[in-house]
C-alpha positions as CSV (number, residue, x, y, z in Angstrom):
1,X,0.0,0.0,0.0
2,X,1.1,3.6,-0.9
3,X,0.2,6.7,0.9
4,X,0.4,10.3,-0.1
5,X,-0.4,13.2,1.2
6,X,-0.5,17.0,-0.2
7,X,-1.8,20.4,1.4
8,X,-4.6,21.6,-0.8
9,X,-6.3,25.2,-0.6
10,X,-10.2,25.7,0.9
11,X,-11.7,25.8,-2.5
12,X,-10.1,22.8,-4.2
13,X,-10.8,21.1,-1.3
14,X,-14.6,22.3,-1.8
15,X,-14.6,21.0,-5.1
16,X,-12.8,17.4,-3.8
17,X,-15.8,17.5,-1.7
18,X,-18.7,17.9,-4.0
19,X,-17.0,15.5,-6.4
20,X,-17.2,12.1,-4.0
21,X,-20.1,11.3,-1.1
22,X,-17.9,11.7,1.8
23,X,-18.5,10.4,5.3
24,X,-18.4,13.8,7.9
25,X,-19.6,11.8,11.5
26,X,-17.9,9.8,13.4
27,X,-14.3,10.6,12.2
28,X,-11.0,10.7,14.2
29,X,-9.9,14.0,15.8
30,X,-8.3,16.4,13.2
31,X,-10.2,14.5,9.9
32,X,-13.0,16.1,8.4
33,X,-14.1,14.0,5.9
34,X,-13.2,10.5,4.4
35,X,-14.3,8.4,1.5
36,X,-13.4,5.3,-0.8
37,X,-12.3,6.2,-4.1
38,X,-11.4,2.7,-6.9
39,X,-10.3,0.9,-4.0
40,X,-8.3,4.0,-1.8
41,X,-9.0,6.3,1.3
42,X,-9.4,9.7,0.8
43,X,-8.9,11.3,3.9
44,X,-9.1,15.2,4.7
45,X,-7.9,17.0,7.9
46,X,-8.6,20.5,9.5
47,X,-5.1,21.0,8.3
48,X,-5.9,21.0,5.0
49,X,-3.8,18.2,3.9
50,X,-5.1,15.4,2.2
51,X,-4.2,11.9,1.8
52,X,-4.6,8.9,-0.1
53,X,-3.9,5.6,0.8
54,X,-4.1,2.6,-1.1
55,X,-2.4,0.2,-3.9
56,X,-1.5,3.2,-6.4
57,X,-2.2,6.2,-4.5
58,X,0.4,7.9,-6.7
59,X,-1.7,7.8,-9.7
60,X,-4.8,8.3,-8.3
61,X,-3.5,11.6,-6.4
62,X,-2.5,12.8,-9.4
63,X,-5.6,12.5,-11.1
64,X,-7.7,14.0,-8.3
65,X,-5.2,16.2,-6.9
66,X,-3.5,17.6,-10.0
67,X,0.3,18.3,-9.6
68,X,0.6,20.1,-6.2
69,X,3.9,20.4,-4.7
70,X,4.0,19.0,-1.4
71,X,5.2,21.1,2.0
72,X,9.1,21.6,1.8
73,X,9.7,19.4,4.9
74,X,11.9,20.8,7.4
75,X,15.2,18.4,8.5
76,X,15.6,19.2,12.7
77,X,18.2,16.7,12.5
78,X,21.3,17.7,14.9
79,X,23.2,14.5,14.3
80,X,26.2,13.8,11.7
81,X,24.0,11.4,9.8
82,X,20.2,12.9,8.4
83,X,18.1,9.3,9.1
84,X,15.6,11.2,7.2
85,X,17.0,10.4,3.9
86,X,17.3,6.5,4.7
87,X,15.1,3.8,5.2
88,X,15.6,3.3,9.1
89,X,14.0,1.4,11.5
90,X,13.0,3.7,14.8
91,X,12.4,2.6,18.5
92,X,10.9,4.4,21.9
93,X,9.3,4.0,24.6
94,X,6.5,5.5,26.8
95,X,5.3,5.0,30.2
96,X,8.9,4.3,31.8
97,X,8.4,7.2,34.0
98,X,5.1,7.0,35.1
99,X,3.7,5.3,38.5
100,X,0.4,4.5,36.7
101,X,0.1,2.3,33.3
102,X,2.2,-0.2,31.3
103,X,5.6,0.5,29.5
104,X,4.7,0.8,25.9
105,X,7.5,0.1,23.2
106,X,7.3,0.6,19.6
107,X,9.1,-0.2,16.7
108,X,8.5,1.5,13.5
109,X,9.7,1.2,10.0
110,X,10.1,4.6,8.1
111,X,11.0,4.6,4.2
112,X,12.7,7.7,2.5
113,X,9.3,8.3,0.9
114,X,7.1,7.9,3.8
115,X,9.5,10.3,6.0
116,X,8.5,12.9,3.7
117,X,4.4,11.6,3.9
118,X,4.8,11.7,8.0
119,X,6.0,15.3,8.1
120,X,3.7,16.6,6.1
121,X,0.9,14.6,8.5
122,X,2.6,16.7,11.5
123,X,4.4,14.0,13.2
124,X,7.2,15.2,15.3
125,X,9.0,14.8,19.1
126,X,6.0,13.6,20.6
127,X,6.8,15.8,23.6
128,X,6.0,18.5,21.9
129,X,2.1,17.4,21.2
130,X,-0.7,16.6,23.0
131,X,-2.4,13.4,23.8
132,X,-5.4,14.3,21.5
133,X,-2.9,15.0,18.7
134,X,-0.7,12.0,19.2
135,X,-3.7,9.7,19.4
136,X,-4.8,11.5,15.7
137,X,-1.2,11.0,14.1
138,X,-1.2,7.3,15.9
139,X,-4.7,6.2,14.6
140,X,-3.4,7.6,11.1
141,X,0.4,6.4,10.6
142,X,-0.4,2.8,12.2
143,X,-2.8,2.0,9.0
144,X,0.5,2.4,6.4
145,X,4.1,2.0,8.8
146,X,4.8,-1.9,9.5
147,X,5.6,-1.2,13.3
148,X,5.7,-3.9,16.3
149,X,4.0,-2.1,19.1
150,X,4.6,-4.5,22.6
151,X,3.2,-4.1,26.1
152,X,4.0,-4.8,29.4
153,X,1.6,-4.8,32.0
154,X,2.1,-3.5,35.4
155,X,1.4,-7.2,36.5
156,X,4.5,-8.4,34.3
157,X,6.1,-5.0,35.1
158,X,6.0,-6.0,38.4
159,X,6.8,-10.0,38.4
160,X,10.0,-9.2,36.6
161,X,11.1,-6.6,38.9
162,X,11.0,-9.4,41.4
163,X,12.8,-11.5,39.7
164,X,15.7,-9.0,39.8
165,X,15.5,-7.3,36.5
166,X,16.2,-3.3,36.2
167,X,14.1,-1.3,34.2
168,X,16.5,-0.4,31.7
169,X,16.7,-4.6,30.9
170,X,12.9,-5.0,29.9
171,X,13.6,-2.0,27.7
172,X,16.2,-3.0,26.1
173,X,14.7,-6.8,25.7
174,X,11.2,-4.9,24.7
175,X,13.0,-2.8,21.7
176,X,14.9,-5.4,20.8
177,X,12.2,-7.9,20.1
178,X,9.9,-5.2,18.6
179,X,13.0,-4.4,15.8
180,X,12.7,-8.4,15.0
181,X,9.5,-8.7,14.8
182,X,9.1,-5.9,12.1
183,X,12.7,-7.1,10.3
184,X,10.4,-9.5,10.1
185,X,7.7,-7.6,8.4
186,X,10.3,-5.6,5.6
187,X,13.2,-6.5,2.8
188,X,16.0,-6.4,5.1
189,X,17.9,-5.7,1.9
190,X,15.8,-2.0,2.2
191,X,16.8,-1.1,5.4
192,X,19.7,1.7,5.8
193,X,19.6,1.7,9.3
194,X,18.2,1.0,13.0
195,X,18.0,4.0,15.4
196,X,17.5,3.5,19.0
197,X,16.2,6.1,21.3
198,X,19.0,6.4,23.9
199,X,18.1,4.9,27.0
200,X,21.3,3.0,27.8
201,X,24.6,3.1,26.2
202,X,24.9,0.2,23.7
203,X,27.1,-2.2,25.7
204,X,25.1,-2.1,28.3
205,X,22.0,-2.9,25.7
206,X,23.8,-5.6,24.0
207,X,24.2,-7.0,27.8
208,X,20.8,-7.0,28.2
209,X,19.1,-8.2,25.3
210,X,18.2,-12.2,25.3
211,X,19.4,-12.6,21.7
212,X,22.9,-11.8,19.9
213,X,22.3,-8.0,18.6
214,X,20.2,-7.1,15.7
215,X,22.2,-6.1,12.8
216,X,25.3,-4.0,14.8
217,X,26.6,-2.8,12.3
218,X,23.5,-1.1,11.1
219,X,22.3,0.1,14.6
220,X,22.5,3.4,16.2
221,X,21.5,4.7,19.0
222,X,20.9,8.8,19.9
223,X,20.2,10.9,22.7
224,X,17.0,12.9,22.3
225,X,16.1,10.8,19.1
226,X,12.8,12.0,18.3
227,X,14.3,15.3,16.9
228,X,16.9,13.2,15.0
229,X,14.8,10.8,13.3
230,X,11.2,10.9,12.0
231,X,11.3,6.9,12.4
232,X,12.0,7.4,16.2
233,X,9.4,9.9,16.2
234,X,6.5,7.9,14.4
235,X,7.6,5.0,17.0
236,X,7.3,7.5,20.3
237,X,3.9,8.4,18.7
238,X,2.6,5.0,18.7
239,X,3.8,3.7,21.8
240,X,2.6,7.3,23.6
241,X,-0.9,6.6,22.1
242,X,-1.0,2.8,23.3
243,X,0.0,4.4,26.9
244,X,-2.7,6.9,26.6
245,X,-5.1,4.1,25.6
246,X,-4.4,2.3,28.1
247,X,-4.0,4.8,31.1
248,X,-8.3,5.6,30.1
249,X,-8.9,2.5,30.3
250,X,-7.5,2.2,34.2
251,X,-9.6,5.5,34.6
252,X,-12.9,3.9,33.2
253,X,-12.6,0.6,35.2
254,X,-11.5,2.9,38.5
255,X,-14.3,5.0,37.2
256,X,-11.9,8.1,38.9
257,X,-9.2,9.6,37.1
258,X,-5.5,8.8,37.4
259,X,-2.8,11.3,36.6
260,X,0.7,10.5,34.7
261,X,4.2,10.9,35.6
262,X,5.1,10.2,39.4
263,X,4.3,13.7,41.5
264,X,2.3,14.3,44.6
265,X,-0.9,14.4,43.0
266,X,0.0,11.3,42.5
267,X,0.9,9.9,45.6
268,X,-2.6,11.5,46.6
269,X,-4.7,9.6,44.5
270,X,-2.8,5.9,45.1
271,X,-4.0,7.0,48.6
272,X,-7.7,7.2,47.3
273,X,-7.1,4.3,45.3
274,X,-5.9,2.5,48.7
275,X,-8.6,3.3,50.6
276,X,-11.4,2.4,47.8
277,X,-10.2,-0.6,46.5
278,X,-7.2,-2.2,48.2
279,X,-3.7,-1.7,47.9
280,X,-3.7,-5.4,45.8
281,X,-5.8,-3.4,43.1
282,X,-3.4,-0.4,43.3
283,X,-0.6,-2.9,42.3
284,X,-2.1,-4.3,39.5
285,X,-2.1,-0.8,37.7
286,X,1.1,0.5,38.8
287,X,5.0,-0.3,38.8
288,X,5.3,-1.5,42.7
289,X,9.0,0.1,42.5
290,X,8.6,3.4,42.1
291,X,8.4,5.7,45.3
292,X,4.5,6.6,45.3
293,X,3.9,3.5,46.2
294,X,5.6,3.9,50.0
295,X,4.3,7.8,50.0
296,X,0.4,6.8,49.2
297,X,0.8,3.9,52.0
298,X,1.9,6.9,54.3
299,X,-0.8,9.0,53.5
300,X,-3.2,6.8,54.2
301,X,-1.7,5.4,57.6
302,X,-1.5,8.8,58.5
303,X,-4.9,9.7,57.5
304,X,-6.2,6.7,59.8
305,X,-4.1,7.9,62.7
């Protein structure tokens, strides 16, 4: 499947519009309309960019879209090698610093052609947008990037924390088998390079992976890699949105909200959670090693004091 995407102006859009029945309900955040056109999704976003996805979206974007120049897309890369023009294979994680939720790794495979496609859909450090926005680009780039998205509960979280592994060790094991798994899903013969967001210097990776290391001499890894590499960026984006997802779902079954990161609002409402459900059920939803844990138990002693 091919996917392009180009910024169109209010009144061709208009007449894209009246040309096709589009659907206008029930749409992800940020897309307006959407339709199938011989086979393809047409999709158009407040943005004004359009895109087409399907077998030979080339052609049929250039029948319906005429010869528009795409966005010049802007390079933020700061390292001695621009990822952005090869076909690299990008890793992150989310949820490694939170009390509540899973840890959430993906792997995502970016071509020299689809780098260009994901900047012009918005896709960028993932710190820098919003959940709502990162669940839009997410619901979007997962349909056409082969990715490996895994997820460790806070049960497993927790079982192999006592069993004596660091944190650092399920995420290096985590990226590592999410890098296989789509290697697995590409022409390795394609593939320029693998770019690891920097959690862990790469002996200390290689050390703590459960298999020999993926294609060395191919691997890289980079501090602050979402600015460095769209494919680390389309991966932060897809394991942030899985995190997200998941971290509403705790809220629904809680039916009481629970916050991110690991500060004393925290704290305060593992101590509600304590003293509504148990600290059993506080365990299942959060990683038992982190310091809230010991603070909410406090709170709550105290409160009963």
């Amino acid at each position: 499947m091919s996917t392009v995407v180009k910024i169109m102006n209010q009144e061709d859009i208009n007449t894209l519009l009246k040309r096709f029945s589009f659907e206008k309900t029930g749409l992800p955040n940020g897309m307006t309309a959407r339709t199938k056109v011989q086979g393809h999704t047409i999709s158009i976003y407040q943005s004004k960019k359009v895109m087409i996805q399907g077998k030979d979206a080339e052609t049929l974007g250039a029948e319906l879209l005429g010869d528009l120049p795409n966005k010049p897309a802007v390079s933020t890369v700061t390292s001695a090698l621009d990822y952005d023009h090869f076909n690299c294979i990008g890793s992150d994680e989310a949820g490694s610093g939170d009390y509540f939720g899973p840890l959430t790794v993906c792997a995502a495979y970016v071509s020299k052609e689809h780098a260009l496609i994901l900047k012009e859909l918005g896709v960028m450090d993932s710190k820098k947008l919003n959940d709502a926005t990162i669940c839009q680009l997410a619901e979007n780039i997962i349909t056409f990037l082969p990715h490996s998205l895994l997820v460790l509960d806070n049960v497993k979280y927790n079982e192999r924390k006592a069993a004596g592994w660091s944190q650092v060790k399920m995420k290096a094991v985590l990226h590592n088998q999410a890098i296989i798994n789509v290697l697995n899903k590409i022409d390795e013969e394609t593939l320029d390079y693998i770019v690891i967001d920097q959690f862990a210097v790469e002996p200390v990776y290689n050390r703590y992976i459960l298999t020999p290391p993926t294609l060395p001499m191919k691997t890289k890894f980079e501090t602050k890699g979402e600015s460095k590499s769209i494919a680390i960026a389309a991966a932060s984006i897809i394991s942030r949105y899985a995190f997200v997802k998941h971290m509403d779902a705790i809220e629904k079954d809680l039916t009481m909200d629970v916050y991110k990161g690991a500060s004393a609002k925290v704290d305060l409402q593992a101590a509600k959670i304590i003293q509504r459900y148990g600290v059993n059920r506080l365990d299942n939803i959060t990683k038992k090693d982190f310091k809230n844990r010991a603070k909410a138990l406090n709170l709550v002693e105290r409160k009963r004091s």
